[in-house]
N, CA, C and O atoms as CSV, one atom per row, in Angstrom:
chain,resi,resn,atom,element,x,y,z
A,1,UNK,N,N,51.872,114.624,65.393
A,1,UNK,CA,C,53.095,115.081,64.763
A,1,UNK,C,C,54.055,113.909,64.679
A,1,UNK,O,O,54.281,113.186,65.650
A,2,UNK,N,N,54.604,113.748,63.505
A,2,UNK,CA,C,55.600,112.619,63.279
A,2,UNK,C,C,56.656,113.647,63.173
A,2,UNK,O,O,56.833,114.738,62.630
A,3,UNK,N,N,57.497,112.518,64.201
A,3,UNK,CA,C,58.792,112.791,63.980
A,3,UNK,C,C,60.078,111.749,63.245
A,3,UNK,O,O,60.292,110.644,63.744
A,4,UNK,N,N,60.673,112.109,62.343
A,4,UNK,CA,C,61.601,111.178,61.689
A,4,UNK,C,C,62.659,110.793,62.141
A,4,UNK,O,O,63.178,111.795,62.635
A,5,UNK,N,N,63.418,109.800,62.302
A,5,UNK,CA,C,64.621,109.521,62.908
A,5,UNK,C,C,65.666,109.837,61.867
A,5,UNK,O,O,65.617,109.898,60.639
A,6,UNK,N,N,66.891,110.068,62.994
A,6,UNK,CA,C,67.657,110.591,62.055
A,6,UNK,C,C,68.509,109.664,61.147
A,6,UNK,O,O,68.366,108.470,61.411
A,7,UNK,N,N,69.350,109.950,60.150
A,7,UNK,CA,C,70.303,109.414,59.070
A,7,UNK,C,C,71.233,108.639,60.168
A,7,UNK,O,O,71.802,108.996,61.200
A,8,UNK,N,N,71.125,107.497,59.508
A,8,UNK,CA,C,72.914,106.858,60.351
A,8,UNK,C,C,73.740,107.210,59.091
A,8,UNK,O,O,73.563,107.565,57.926
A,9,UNK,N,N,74.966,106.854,60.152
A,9,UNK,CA,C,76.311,107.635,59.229
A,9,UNK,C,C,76.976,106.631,58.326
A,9,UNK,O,O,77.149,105.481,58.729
A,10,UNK,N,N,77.371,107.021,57.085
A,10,UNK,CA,C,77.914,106.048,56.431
A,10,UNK,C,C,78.836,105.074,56.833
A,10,UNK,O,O,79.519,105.307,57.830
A,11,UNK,N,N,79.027,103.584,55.970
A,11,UNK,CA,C,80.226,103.032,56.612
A,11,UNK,C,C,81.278,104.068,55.941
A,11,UNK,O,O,81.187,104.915,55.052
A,12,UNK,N,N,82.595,103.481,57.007
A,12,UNK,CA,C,83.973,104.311,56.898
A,12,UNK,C,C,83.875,105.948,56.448
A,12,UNK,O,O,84.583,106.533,55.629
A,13,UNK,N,N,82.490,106.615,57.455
A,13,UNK,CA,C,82.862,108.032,57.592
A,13,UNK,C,C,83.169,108.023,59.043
A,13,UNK,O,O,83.168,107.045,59.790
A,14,UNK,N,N,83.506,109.609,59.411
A,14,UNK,CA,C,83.826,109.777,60.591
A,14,UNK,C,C,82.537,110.575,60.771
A,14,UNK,O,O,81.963,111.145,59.842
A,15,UNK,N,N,82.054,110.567,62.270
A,15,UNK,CA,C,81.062,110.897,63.010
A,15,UNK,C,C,81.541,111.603,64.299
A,15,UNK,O,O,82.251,111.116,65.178
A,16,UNK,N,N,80.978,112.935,64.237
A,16,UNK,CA,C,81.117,113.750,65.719
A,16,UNK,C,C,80.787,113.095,66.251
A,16,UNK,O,O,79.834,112.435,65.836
A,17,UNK,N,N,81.726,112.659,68.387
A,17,UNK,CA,C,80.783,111.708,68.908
A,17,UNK,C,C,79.538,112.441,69.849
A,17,UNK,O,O,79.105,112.099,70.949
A,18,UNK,N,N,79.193,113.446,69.072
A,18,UNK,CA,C,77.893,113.778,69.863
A,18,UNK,C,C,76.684,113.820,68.940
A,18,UNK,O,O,75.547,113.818,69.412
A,19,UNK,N,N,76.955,113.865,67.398
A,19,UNK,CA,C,76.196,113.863,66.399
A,19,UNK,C,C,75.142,112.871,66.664
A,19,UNK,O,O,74.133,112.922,65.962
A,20,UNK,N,N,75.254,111.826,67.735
A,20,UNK,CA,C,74.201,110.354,67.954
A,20,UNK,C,C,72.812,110.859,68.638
A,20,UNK,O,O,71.714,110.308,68.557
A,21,UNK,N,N,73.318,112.639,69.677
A,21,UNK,CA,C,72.540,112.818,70.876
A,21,UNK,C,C,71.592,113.165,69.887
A,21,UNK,O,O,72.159,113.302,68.802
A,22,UNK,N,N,70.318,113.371,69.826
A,22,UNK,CA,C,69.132,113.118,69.466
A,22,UNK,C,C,68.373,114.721,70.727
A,22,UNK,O,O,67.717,114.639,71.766
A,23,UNK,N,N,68.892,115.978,69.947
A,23,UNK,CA,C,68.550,117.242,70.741
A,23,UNK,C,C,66.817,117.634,70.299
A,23,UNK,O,O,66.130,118.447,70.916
A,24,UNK,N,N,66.442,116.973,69.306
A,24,UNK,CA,C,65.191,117.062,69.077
A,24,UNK,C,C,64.075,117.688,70.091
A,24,UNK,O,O,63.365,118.642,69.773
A,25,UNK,N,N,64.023,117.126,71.162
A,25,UNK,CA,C,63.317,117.285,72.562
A,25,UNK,C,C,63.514,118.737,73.155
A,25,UNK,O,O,62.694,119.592,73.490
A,26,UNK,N,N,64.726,118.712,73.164
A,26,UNK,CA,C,65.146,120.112,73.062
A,26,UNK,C,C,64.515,121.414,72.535
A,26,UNK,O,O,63.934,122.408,72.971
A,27,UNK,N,N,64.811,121.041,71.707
A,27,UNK,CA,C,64.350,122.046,70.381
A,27,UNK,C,C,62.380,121.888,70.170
A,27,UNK,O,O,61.856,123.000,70.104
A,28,UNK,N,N,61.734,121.123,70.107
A,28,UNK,CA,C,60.690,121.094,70.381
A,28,UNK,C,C,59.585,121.322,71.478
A,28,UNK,O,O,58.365,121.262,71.328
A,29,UNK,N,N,60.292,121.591,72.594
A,29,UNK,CA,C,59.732,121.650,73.779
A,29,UNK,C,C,60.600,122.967,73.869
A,29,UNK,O,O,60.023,123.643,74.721
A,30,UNK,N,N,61.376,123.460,73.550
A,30,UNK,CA,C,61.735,125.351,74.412
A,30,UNK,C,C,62.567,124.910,75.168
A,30,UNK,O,O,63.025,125.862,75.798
A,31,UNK,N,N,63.087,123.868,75.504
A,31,UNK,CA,C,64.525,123.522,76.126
A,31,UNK,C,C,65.599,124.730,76.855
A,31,UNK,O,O,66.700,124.181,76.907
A,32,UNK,N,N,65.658,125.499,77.168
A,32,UNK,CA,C,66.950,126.298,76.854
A,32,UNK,C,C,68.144,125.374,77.782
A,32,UNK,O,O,67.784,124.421,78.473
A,33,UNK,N,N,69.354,125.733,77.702
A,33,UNK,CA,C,70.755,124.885,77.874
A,33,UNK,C,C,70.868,125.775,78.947
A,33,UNK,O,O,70.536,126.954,78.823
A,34,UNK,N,N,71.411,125.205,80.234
A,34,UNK,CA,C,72.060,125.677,81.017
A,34,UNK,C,C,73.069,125.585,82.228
A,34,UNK,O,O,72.936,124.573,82.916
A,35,UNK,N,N,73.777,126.225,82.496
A,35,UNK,CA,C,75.453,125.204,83.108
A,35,UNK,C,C,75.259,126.297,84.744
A,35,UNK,O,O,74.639,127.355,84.855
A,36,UNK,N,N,75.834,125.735,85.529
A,36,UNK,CA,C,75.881,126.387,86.991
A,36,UNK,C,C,75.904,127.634,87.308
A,36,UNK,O,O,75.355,128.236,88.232
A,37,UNK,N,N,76.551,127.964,86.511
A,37,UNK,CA,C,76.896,129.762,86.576
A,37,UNK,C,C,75.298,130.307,86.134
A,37,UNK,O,O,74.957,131.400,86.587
A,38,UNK,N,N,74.405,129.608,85.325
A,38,UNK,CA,C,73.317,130.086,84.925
A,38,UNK,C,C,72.178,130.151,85.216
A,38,UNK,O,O,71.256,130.928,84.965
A,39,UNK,N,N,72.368,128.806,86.065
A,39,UNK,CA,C,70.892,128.070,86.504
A,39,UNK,C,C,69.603,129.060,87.371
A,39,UNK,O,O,68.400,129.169,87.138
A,40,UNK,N,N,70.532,129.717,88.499
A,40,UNK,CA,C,69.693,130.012,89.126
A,40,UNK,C,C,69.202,131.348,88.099
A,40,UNK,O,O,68.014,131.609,88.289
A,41,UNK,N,N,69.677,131.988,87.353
A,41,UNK,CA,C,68.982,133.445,86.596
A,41,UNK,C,C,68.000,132.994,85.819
A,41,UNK,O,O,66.877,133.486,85.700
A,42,UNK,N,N,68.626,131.642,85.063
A,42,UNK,CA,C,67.714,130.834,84.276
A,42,UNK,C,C,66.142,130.939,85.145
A,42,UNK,O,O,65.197,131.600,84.716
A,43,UNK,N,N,66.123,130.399,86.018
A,43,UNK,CA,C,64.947,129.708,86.896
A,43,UNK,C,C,63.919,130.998,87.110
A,43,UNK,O,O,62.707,130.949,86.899
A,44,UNK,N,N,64.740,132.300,87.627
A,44,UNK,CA,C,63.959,133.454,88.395
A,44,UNK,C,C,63.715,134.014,87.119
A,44,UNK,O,O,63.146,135.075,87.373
A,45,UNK,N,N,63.852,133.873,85.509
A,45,UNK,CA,C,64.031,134.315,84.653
A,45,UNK,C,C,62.286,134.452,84.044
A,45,UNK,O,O,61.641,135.320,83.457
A,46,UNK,N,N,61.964,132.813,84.665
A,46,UNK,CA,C,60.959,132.865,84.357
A,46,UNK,C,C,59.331,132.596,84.910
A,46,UNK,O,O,58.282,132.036,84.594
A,47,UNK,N,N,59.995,133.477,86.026
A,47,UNK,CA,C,58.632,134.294,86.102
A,47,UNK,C,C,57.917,133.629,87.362
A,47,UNK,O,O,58.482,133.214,88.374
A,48,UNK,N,N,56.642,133.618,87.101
A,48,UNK,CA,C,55.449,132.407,87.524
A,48,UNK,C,C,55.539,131.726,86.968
A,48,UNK,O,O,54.531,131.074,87.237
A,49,UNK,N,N,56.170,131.071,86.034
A,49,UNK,CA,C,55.636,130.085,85.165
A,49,UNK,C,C,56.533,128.659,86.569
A,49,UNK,O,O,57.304,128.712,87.527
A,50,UNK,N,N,55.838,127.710,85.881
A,50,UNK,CA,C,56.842,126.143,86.816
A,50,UNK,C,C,57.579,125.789,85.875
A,50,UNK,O,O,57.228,125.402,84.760
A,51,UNK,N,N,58.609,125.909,86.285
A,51,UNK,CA,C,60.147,125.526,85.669
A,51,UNK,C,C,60.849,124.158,86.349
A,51,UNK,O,O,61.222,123.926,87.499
A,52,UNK,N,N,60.860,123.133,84.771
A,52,UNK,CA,C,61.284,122.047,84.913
A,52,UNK,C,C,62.744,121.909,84.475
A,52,UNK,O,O,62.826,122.738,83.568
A,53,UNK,N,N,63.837,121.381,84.596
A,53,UNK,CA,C,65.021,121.209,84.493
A,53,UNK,C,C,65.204,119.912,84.326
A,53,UNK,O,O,65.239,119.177,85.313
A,54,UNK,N,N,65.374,119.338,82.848
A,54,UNK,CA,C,65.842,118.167,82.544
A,54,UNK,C,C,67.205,117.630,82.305
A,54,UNK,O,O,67.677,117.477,81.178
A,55,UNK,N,N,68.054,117.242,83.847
A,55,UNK,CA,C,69.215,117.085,83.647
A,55,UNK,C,C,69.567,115.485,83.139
A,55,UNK,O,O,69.023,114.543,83.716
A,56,UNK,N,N,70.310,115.312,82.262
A,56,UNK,CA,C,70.582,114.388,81.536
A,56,UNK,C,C,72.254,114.591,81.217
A,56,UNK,O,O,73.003,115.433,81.710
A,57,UNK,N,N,72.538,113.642,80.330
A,57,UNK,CA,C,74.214,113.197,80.549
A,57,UNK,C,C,74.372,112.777,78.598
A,57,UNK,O,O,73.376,112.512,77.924
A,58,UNK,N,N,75.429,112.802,78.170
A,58,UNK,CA,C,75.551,112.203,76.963
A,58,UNK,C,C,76.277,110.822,76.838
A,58,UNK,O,O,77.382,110.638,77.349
A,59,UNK,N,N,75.578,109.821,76.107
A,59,UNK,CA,C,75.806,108.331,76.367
A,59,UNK,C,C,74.822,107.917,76.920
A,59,UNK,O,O,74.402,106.794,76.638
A,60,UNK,N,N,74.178,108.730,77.874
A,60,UNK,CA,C,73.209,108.063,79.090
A,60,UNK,C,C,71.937,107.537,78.103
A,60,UNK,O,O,71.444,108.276,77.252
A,61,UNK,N,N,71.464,106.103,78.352
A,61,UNK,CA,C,70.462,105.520,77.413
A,61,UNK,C,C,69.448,106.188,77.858
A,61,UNK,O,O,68.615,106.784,77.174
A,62,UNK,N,N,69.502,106.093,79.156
A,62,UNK,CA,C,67.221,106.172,80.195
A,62,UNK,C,C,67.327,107.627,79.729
A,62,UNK,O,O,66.235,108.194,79.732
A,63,UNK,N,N,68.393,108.400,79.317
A,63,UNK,CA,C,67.880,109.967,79.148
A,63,UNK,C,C,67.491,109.975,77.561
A,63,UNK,O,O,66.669,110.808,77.177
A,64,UNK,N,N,67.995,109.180,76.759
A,64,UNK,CA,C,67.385,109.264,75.395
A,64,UNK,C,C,66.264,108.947,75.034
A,64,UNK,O,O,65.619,109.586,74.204
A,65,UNK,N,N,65.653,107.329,75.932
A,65,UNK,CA,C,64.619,107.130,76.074
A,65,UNK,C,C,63.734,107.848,76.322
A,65,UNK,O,O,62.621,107.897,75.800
A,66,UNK,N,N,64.342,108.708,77.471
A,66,UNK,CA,C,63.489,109.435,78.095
A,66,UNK,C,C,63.159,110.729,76.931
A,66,UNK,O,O,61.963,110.895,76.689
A,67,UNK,N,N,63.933,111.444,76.366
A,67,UNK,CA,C,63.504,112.812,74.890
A,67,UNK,C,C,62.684,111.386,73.911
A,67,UNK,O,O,61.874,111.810,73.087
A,68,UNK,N,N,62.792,110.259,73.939
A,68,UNK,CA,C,62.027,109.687,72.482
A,68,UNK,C,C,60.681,109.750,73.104
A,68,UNK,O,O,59.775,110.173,72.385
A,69,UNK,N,N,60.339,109.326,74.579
A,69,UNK,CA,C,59.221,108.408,74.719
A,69,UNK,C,C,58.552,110.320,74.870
A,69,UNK,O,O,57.342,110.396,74.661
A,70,UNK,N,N,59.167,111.509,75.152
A,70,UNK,CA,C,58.345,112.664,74.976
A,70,UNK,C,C,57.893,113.043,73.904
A,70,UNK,O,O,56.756,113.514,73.894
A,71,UNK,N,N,58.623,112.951,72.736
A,71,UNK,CA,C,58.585,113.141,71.262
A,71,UNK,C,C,57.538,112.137,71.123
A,71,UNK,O,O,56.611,112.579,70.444
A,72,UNK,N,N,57.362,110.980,71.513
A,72,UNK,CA,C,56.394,110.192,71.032
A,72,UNK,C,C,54.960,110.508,70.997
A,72,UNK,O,O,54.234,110.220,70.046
A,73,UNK,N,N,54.534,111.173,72.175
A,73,UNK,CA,C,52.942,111.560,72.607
A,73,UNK,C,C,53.830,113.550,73.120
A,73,UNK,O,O,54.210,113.993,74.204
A,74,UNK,N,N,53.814,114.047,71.984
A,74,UNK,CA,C,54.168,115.776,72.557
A,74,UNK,C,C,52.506,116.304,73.216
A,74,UNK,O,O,52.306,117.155,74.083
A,75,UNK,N,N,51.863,115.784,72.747
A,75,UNK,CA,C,50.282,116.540,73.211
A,75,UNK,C,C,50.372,117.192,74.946
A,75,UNK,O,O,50.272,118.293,75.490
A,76,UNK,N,N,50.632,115.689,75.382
A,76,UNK,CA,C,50.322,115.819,76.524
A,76,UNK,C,C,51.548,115.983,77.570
A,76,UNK,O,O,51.352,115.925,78.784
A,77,UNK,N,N,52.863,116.198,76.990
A,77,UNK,CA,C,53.636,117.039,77.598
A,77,UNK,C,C,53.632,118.299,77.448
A,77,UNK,O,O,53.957,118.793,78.528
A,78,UNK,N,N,53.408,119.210,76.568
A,78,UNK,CA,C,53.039,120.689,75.982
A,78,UNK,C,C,51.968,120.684,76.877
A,78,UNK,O,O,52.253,121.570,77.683
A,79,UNK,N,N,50.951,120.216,77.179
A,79,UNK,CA,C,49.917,120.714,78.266
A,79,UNK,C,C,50.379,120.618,79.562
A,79,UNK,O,O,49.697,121.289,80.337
A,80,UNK,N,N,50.946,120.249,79.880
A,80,UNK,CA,C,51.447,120.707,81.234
A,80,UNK,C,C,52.414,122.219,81.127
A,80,UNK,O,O,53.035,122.670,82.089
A,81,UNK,N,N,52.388,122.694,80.105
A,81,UNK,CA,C,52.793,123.873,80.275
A,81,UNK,C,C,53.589,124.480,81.153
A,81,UNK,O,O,53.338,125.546,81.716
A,82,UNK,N,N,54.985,123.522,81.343
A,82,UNK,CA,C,56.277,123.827,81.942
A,82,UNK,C,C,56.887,124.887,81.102
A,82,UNK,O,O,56.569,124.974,79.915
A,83,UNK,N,N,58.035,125.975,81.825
A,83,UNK,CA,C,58.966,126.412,81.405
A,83,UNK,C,C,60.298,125.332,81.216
A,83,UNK,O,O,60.339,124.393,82.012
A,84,UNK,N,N,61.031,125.406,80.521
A,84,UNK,CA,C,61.869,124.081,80.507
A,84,UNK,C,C,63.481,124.765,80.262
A,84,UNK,O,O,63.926,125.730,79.641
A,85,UNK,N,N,63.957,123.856,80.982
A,85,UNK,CA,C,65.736,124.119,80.907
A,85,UNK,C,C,66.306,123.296,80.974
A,85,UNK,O,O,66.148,122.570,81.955
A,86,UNK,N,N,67.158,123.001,80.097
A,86,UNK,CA,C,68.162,121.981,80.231
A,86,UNK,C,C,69.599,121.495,80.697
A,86,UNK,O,O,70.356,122.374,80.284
A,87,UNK,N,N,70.346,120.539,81.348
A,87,UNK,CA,C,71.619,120.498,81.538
A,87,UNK,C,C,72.291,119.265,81.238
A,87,UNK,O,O,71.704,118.208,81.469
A,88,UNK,N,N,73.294,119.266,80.817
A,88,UNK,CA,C,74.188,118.227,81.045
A,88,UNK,C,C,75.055,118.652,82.009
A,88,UNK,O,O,75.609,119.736,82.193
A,89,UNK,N,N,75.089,117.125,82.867
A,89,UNK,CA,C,75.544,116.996,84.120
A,89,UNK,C,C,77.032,116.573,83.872
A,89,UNK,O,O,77.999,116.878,84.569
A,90,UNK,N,N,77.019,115.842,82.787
A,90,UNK,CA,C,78.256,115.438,82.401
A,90,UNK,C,C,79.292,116.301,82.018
A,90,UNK,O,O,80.476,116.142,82.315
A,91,UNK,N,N,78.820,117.227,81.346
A,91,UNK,CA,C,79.656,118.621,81.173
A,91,UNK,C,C,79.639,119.380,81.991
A,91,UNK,O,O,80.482,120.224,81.689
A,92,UNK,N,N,79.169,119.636,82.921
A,92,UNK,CA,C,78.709,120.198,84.425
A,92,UNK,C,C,78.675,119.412,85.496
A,92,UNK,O,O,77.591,119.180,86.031
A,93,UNK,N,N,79.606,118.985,85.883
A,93,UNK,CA,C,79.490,117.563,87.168
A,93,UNK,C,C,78.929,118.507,88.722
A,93,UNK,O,O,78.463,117.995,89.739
A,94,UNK,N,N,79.171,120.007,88.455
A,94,UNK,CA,C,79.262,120.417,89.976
A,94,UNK,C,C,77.640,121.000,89.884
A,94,UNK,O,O,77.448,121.883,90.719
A,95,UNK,N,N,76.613,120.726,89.160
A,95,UNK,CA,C,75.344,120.678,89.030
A,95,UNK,C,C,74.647,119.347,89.725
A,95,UNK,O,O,73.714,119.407,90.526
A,96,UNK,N,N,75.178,118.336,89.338
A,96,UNK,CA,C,74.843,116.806,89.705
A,96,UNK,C,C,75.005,117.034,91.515
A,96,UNK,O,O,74.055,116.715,92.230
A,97,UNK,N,N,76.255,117.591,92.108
A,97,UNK,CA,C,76.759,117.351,93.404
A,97,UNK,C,C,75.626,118.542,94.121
A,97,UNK,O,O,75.006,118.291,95.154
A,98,UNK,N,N,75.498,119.867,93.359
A,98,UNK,CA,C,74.778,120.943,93.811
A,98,UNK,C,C,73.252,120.465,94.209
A,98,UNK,O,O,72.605,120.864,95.177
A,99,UNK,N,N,72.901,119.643,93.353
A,99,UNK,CA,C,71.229,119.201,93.592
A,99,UNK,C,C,71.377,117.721,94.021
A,99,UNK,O,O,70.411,117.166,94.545
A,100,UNK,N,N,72.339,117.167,93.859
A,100,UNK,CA,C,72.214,115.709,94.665
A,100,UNK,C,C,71.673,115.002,93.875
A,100,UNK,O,O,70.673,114.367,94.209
A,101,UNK,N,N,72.192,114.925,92.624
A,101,UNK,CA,C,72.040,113.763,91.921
A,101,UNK,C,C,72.571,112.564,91.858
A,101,UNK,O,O,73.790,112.523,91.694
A,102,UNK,N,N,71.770,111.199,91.976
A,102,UNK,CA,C,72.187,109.974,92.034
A,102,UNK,C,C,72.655,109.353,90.622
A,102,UNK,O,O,73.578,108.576,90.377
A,103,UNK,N,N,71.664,109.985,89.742
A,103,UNK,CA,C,71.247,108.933,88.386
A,103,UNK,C,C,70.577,110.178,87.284
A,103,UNK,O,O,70.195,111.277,87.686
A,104,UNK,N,N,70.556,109.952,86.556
A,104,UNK,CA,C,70.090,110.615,85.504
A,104,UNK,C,C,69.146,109.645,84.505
A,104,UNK,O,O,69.676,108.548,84.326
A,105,UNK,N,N,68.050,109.793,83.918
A,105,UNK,CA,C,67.397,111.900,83.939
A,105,UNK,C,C,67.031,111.986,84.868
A,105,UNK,O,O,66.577,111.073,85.558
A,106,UNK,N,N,67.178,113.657,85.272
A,106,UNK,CA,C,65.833,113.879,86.642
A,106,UNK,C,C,65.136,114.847,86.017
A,106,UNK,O,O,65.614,115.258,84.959
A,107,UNK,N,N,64.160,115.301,86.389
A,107,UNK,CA,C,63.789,116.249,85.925
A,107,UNK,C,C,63.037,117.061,87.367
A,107,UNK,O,O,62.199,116.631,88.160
A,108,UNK,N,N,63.612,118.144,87.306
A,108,UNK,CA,C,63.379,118.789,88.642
A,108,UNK,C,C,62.833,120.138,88.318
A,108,UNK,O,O,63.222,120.830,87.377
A,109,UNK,N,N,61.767,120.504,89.292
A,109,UNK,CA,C,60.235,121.344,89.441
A,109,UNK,C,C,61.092,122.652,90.339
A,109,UNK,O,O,61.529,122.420,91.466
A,110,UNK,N,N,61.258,124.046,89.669
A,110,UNK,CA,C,60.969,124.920,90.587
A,110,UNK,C,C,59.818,126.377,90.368
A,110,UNK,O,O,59.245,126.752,89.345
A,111,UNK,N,N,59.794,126.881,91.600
A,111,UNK,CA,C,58.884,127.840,91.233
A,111,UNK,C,C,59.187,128.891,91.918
A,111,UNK,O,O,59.122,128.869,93.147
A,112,UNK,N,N,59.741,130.479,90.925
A,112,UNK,CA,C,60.330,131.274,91.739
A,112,UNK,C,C,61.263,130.925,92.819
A,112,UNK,O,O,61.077,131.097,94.024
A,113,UNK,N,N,62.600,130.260,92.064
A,113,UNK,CA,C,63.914,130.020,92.918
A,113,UNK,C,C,63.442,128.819,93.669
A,113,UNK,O,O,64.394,128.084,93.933
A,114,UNK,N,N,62.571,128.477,93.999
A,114,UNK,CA,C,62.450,127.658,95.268
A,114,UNK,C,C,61.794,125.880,94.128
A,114,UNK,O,O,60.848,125.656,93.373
A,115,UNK,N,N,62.877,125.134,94.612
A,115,UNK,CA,C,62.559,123.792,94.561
A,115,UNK,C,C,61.437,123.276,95.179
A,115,UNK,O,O,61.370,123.485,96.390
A,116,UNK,N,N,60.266,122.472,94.508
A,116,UNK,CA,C,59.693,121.583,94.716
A,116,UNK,C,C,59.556,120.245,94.529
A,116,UNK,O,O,58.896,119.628,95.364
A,117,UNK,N,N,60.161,119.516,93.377
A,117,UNK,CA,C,60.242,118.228,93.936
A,117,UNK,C,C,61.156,117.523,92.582
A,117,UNK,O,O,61.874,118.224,91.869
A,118,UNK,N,N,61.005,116.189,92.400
A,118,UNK,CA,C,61.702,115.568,91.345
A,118,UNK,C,C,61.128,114.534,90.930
A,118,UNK,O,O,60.543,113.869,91.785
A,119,UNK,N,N,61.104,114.139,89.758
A,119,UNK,CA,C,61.077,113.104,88.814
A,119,UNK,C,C,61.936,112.422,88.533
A,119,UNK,O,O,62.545,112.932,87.592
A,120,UNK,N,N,62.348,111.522,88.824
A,120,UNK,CA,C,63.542,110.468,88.655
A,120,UNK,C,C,63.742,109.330,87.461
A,120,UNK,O,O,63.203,108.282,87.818
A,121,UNK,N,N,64.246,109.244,86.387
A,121,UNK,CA,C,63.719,108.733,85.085
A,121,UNK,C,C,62.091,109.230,84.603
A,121,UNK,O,O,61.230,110.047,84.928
A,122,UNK,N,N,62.336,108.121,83.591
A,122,UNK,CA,C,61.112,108.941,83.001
A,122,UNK,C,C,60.111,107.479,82.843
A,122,UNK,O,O,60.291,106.699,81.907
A,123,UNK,N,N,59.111,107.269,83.842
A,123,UNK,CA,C,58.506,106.005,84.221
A,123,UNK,C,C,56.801,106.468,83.505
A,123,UNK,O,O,55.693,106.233,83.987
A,124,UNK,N,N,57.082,107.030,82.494
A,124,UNK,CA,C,56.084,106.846,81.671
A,124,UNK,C,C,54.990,108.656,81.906
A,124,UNK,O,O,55.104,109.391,82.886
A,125,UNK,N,N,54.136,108.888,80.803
A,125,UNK,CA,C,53.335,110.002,80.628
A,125,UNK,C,C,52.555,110.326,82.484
A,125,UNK,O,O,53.006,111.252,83.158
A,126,UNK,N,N,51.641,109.596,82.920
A,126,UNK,CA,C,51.360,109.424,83.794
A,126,UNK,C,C,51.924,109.781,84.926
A,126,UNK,O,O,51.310,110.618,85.588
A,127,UNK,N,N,52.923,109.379,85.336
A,127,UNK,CA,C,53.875,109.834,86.459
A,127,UNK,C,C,54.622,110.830,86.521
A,127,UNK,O,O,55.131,111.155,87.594
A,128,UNK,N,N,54.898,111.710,85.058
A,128,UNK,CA,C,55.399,112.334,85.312
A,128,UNK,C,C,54.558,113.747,85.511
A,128,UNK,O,O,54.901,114.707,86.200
A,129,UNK,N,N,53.275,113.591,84.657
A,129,UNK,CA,C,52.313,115.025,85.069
A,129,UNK,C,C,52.031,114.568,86.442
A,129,UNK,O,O,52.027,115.673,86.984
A,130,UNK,N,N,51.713,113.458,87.704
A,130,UNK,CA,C,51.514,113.105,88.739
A,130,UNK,C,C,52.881,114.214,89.289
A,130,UNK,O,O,52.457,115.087,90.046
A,131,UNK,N,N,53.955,114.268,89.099
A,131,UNK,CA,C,55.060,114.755,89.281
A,131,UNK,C,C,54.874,116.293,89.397
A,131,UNK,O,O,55.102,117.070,90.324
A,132,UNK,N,N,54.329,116.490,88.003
A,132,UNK,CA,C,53.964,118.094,88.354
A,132,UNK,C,C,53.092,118.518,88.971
A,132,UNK,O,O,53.165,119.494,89.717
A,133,UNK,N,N,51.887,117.683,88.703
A,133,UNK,CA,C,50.929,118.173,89.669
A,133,UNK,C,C,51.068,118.767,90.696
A,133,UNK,O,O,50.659,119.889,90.992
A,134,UNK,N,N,52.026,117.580,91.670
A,134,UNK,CA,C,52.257,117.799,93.048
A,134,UNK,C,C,53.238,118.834,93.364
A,134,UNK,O,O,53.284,119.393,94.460
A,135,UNK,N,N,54.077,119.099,92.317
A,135,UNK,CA,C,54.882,120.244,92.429
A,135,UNK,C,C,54.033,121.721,92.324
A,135,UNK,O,O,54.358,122.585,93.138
A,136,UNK,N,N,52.934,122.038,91.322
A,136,UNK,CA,C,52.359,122.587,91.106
A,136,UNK,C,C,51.587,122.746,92.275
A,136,UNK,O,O,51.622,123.940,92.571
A,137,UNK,N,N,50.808,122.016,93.196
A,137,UNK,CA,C,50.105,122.361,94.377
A,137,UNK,C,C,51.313,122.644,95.374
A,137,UNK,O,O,50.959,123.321,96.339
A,138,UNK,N,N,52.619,122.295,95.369
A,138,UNK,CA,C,52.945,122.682,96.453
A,138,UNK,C,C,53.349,124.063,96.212
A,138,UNK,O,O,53.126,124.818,97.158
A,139,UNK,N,N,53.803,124.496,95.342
A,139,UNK,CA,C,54.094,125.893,94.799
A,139,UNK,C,C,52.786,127.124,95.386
A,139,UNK,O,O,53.078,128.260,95.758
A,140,UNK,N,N,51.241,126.520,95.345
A,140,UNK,CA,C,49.853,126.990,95.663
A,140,UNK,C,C,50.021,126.730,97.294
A,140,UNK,O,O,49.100,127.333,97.845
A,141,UNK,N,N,50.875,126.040,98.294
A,141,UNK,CA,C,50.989,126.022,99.478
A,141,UNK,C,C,49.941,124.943,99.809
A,141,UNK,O,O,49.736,124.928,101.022
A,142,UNK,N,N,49.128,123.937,99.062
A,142,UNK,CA,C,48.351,123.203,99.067
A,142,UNK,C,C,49.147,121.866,99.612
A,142,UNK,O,O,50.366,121.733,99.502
A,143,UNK,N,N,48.398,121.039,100.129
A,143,UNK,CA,C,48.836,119.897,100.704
A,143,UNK,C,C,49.230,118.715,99.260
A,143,UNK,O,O,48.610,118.830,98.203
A,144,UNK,N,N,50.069,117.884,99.405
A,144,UNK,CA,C,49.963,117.358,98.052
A,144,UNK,C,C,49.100,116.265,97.588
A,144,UNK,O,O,48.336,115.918,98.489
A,145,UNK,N,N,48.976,115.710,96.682
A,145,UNK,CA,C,48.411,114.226,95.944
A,145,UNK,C,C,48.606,113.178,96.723
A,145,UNK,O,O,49.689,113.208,97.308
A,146,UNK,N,N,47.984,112.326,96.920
A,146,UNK,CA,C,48.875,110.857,97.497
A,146,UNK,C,C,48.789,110.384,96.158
A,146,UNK,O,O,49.272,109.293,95.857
């Protein structure tokens, strides 16, 4: 699947300054948006499934990188067959302090309310299903991956 980049904006127009964020990832992966008041209904919402939470910030580069380099190879993120939710931390700062965020993106694993682990940037295809994996066995009460 190709994906197209978007239009830059003419000279001497004006530009929403969020019109740059690149929600694509979002929208292609089942993303849903969600702010503190939501998170936890969000999470128990869905089910059995493993629910990933990609908190990210607007401006933040490693988080754009991070929606391009998914958009780039979707195959093999769609097979890991996460439930997915999204936040900005930046519009939500008391999310960042609630889970102890250092840095953004993270992308954080739960299963039925209960946290299992995190992904800290996005250090390529590889590490991050390594990421679920181990979230995924610990969810099974299984010992994890080295």
């Amino acid at each position: 699947m190709s994906i197209k980049p978007d239009n830059a904006a003419m000279p001497g127009t004006t530009v929403d300054p969020a019109s740059h964020l690149d929600h694509r990832a979002f929208e292609v992966f089942g993303m849903r948006e969600v702010d503190g008041a939501g998170i936890d209904d969000a999470i128990a919402a869905a089910g059995d499934a493993l629910v990933c939470v990609f908190f990210w910030g607007v401006d933040c580069f490693n988080c754009e990188m991070a929606k391009k380099a998914m958009l780039a190879d979707l195959d093999p993120v769609r097979a890991l067959e996460l439930h997915w939710l999204h936040a900005n931390v930046y519009a939500h700062p008391d999310m960042g302090k609630r889970f102890g965020l250092h840095g953004i993106p993270v992308f954080m694993f739960f299963h039925k309310g209960k946290k299992l682990g995190r992904a800290t940037g996005w250090h390529g295809q590889g590490q991050f299903a390594a990421a679920v994996a181990n979230a995924r066995l610990k969810a099974s009460g299984k010992p994890l991956a080295g």
